[in-house]
C-alpha positions as CSV (number, residue, x, y, z in Angstrom):
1,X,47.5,-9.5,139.4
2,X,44.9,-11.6,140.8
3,X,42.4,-9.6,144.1
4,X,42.0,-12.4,146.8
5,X,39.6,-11.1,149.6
6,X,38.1,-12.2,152.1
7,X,34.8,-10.7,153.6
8,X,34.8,-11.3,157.5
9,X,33.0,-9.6,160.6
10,X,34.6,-9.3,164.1
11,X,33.7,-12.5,166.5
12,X,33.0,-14.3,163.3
13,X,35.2,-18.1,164.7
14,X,34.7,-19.0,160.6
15,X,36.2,-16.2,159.4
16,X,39.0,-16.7,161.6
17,X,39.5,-20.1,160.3
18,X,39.1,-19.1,156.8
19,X,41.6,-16.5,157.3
20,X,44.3,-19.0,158.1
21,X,43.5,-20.9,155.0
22,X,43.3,-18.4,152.8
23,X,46.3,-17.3,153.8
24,X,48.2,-20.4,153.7
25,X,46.7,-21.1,149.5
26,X,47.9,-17.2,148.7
27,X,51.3,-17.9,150.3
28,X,51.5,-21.1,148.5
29,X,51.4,-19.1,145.2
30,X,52.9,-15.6,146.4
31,X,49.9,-13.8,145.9
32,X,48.7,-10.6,148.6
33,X,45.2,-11.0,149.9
34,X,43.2,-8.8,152.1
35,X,40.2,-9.2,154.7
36,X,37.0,-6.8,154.8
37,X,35.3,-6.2,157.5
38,X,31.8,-6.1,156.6
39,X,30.4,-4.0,159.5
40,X,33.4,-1.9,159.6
41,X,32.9,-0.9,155.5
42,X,28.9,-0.9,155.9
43,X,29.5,3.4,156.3
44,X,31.2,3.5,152.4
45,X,30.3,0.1,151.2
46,X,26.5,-1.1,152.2
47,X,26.1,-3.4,149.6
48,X,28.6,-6.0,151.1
49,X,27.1,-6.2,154.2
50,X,23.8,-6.4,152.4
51,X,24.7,-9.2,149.9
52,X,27.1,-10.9,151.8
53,X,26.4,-10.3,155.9
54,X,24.5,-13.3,155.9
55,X,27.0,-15.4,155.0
56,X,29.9,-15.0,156.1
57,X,33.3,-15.8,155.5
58,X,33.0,-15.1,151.8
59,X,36.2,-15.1,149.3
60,X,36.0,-12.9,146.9
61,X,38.7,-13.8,144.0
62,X,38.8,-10.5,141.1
63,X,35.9,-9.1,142.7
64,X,33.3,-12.4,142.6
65,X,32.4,-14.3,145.0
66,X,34.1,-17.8,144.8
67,X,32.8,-19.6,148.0
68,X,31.3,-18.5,151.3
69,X,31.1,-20.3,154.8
70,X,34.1,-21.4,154.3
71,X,37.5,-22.0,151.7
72,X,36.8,-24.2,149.1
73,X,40.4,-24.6,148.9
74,X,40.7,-27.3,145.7
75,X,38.7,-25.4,143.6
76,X,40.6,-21.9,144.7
77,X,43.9,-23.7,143.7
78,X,42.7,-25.1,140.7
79,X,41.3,-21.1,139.8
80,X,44.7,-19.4,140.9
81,X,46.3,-21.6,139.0
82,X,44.6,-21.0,136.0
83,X,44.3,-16.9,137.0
84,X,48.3,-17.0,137.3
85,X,49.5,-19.7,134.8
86,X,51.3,-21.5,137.7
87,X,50.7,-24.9,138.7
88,X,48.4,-26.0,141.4
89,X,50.8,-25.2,144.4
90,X,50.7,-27.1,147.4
91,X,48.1,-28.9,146.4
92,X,46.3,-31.6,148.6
């Protein structure tokens, strides 16, 4: 199964926005993601607010980081796609 994430912070207005796209690509292929809060995992997980804090939204897809600032949504199709065998749904 592919791991869609997305790193966020509260009051972020990006990371709303790239919540609603991300969403909409994962549905498109019937996938589960999830959203971290970056401050809020800082107590167990320091190193994402130390890599990524700066630039959030980030997607994570398997654990990498596949864009940041905002959803590079062709290229996440085109990589779902290929990560599930299924064609590029709902593509622009």
């Amino acid at each position: 199964m592919v791991r869609v994430e997305l790193l966020t912070r509260q009051g972020c207005s990006a990371c709303t926005t790239a919540a609603e796209e991300l969403a909409a690509v994962c549905a498109d292929f019937g996938l589960p993601w999830s959203a971290v809060d970056v401050d809020e995992a800082a107590t167990t997980q320091p190193e994402l607010r130390a890599e990524y804090g700066d630039r959030l939204p980030v997607v994570l897809l398997d654990g990498r980081e596949h864009s940041y600032f905002d959803v590079d949504e062709p290229r996440l199709r085109r990589d779902l796609a290929a990560a599930t065998g299924h064609p590029e749904a709902g593509a622009p």
